[in-house]
N, C-alpha and C positions, 0 to 999 in steps of 0.2 A: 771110878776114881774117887777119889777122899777128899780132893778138893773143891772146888766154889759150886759143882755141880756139872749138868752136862745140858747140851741142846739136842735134840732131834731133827731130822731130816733138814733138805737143802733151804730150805728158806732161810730157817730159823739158826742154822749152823751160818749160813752167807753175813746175815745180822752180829752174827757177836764175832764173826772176823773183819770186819764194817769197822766194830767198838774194839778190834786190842784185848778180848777178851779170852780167848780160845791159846789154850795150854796145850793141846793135842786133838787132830783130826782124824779120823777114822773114815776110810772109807770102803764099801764095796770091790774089793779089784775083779772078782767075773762079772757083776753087773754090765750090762748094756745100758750108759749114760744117755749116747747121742739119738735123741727123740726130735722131732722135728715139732717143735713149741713155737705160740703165737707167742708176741711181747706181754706180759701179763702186769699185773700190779706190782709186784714183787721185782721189776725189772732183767726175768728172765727171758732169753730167748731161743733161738737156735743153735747157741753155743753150748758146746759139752759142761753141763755144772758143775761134773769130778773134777775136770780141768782149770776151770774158773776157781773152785772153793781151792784146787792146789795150790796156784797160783798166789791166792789172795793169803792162804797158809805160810807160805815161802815169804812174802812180803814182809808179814806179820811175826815173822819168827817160830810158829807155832813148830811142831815134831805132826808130823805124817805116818800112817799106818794105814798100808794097804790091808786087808784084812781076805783072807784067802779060806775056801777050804770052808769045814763046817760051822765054822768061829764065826764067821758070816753072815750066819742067820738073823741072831738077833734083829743085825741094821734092815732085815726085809722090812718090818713093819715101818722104818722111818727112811724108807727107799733108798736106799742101802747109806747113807750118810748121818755120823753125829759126830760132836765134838766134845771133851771137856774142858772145861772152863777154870777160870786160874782162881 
């Protein structure tokens, strides 16, 4: 993106849709989200994150892109979620 920048994986992407800041989401769609997580610092838990960051996306007004295929890869490194930011 050419705008304000971007965030990486689910923490840091959950935070700046928190803050109103996320212009477009990007997500993993083959990834396997739903992991059976203890409650952590970050206020995750055993809820699917794709679904949650969707969600809070939708809320937020941001644009969603499932991201398929080999295009996909990049988000491995940042488990499979980023956003850009406005």
């Amino acid at each position: 993106g050419t705008g304000g920048g971007a965030v990486l994986g689910p923490g840091r992407t959950r935070r700046a849709l928190d803050q109103g800041v996320v212009k477009h989401l990007l997500f993993d769609a083959e990834r396997e989200y739903r992991e059976p997580r203890r409650p952590r610092v970050d206020g995750w838990t055993d809820r699917d994150p794709a679904e949650d960051l969707i969600e809070r996306a939708l809320h937020g007004g941001a644009d969603i892109t499932p991201v398929e295929g080999p295009a996909r890869r990049p988000l491995g490194a940042a488990e499979g979620i980023a956003a850009l930011l406005l």
